[in-house]
N, C-alpha and C positions, 0 to 999 in steps of 0.2 A: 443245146442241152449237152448232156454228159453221154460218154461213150458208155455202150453196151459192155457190160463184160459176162462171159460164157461162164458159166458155175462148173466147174469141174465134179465128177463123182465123187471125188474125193472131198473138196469142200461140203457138197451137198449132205453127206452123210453124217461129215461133224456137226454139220447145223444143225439135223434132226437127229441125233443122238443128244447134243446140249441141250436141246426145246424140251427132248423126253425127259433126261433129268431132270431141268428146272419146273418141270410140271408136276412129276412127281415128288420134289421136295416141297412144293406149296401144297401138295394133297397132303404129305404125313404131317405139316407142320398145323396144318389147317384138324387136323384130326386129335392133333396135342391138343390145341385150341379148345376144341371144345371139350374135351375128354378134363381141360382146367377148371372152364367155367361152367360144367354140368357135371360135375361128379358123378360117380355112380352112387345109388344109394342106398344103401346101407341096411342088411335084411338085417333087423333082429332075431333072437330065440326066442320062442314063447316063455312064459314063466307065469307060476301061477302065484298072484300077488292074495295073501290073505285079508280082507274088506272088513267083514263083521261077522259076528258070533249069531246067532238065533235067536238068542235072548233078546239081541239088540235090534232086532227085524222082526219084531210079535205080525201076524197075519193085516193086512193095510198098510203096514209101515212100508216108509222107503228111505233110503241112507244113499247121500249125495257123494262122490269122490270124484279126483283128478287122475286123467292120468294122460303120458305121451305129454305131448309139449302143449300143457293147458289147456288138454280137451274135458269135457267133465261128461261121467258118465251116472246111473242111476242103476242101484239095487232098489226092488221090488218085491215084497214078499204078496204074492196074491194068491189065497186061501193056502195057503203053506209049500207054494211052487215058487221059488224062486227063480228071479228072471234078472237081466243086466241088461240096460240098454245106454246108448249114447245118447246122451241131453242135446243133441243136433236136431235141430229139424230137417227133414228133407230136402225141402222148397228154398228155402232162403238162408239157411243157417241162425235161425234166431233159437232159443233155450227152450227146451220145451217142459210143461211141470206136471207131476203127477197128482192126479185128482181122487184120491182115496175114495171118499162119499158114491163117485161116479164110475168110477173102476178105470179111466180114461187119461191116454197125454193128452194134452192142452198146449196147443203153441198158440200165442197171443197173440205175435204179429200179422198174421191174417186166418184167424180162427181157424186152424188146423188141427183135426184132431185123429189120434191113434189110436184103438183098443188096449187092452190088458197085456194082449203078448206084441206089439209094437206097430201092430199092421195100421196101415191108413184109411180111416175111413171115411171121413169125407174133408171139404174145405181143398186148397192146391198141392199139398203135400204129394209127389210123382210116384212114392215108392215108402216102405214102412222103415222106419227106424233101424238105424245098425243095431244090432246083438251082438252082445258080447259072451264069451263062454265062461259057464257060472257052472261051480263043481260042490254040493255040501259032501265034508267031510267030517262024520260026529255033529259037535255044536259048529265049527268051523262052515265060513262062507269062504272061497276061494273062485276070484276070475282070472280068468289065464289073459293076458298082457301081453304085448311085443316087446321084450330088451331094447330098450335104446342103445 
């Protein structure tokens, strides 16, 4: 085989001073990395987006809108409280509809159903409907939104 050779202290410390840089430029390069392909993201401001007027939400009405990246959410006039919730269902994400007659959401794909102010009450839904904040000003309906 090959001869033995004695590492001097001197070698010894360049090796492990190199090792430590080269380790530490894979840790920062590796932290770019991801810092590229997972952005950070992006807090909006609230803003209060004007919906519907009163007139156009008479007491049982409800008025469908979009909002965020083609989420759709629901105004709800129930006995003259207005309410906003998010057309998601809890459970699966299927749409969920508003049942005037019955005072009740309706999700269809596996009979899930919610009360008047969004809560779950029976079928698999885990937890009640997101709410959104709903502000009447005068005739003005106003829900407050996250800036994109």
């Amino acid at each position: 085989m090959g001869e033995e050779r004695e590492v001097s202290r001197r070698d010894f410390l360049a090796n492990a001073a190199m090792t430590v840089g080269v380790v530490a430029s894979f840790g920062v390069a590796g932290a770019h990395a991801v810092r590229f392909v997972l952005p950070p993201e992006k807090k909006g401001r609230p803003v209060e987006v004007l919906m519907a007027t009163l007139d156009e939400l008479p007491p049982g009405a409800s008025k469908e809108f979009l909002y965020g990246a083609g989420r759709k959410g629901i105004l709800v006039n129930v006995d003259g409280k207005i309410k906003t919730f998010s057309k998601i269902c809890t459970h699966l994400g299927c749409e969920v509809e508003w049942m005037p007659d019955k005072r009740i959401f309706f999700c269809p794909c596996h009979d899930g159903v919610f009360d008047e102010n969004g809560v779950n009450v029976s079928g698999p839904p885990p937890r009640p409907l997101d709410e959104l904040e709903v502000k009447v000003e005068g005739e003005n309906i106003f829900v407050t939104l996250m800036e994109a």
